[in-house]
C-alpha positions in Angstrom: 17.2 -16.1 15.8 17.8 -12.3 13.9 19.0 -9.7 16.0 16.1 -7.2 17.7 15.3 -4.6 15.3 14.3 -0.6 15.5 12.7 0.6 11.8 12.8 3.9 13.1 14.7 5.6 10.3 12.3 3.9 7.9 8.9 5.7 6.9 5.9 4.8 6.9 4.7 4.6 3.2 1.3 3.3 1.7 0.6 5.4 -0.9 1.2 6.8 -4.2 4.8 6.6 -5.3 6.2 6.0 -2.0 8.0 2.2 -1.4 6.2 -0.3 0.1 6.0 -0.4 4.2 8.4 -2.5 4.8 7.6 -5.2 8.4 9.7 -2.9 11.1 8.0 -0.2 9.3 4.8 -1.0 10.8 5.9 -2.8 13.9 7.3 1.0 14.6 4.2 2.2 13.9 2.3 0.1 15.7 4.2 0.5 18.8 3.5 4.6 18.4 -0.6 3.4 18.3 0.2 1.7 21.9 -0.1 -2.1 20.5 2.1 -4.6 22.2 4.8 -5.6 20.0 7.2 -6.7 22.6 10.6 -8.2 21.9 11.1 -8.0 18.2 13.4 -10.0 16.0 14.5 -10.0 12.4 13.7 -13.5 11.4 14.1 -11.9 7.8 17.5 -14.5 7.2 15.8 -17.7 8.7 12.2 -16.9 7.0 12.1 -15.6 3.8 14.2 -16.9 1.6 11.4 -19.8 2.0 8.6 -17.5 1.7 9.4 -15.2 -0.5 9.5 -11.9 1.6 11.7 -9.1 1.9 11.1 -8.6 5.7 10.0 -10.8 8.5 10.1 -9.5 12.2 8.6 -11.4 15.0 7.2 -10.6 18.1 6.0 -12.0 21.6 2.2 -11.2 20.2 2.4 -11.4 16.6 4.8 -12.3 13.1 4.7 -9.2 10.4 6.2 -10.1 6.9 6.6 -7.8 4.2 6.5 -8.6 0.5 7.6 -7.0 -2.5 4.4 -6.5 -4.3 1.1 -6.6 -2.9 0.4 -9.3 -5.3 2.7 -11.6 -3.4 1.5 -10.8 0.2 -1.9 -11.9 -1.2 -1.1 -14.9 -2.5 0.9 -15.8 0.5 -1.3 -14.8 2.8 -4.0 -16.2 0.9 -2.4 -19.9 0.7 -2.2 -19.7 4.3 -5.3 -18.1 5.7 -3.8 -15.1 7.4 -5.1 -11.4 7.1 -2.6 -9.1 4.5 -3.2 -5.5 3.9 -1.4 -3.5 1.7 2.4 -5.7 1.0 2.0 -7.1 4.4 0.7 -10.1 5.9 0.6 -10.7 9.6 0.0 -13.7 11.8 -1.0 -13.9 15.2 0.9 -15.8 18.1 -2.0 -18.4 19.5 -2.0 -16.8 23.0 -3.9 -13.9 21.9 -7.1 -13.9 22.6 -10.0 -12.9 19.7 -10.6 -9.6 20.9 -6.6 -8.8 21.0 -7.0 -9.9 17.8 -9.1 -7.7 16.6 -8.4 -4.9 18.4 -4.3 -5.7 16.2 -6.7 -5.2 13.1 -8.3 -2.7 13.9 -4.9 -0.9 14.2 -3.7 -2.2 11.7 -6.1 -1.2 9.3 -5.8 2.2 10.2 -2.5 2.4 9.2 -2.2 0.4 5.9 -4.4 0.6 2.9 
């Protein structure tokens, strides 16, 4: 397991010709919205090279992985059933309930395109 991880020197880009949000990008961010994203590792070494992602961070409530192209999140997350927005797709650990879920989403959705 990837050492814990702090993206808060990175930005929080969507738009325009800003880079792509990047996974500790919007674990940061979602932490400043009050979601739980407790204990986070960079899992970026162990996951992606097999999935194709520039980023992978997990948590105690949810996995965040960030893609070079929103073209690729798709398809990944696409293949696998799992919500994307934007270059990012997230999965949820089973614990969480549907509402939790939902309520992530919601959050989420604000934040990314």
């Amino acid at each position: 397991v990837g050492p814990r991880v702090s993206g808060a020197d990175l930005p929080l880009a969507v738009a325009g010709d800003q880079e792509p949000l990047d996974a500790s990008g919007l674990l940061d961010a979602l932490a400043d919205e009050g979601v739980a994203v407790p204990n986070p590792l960079d899992t970026t070494a162990q996951e992606c090279p097999m999935d194709g992602c520039e980023q992978s961070i997990v948590t105690d409530t949810m996995r965040i992985k960030s893609f070079a192209t929103v073209a690729q999140a798709e398809w990944y997350a696409a293949t696998r059933g799992l919500p994307w927005f934007a270059n990012i797709v997230v999965q949820f650990a089973p614990p969480l309930s549907v509402e939790q879920r939902e309520a992530d989403l919601a959050a989420i959705g604000r934040l990314l395109p």
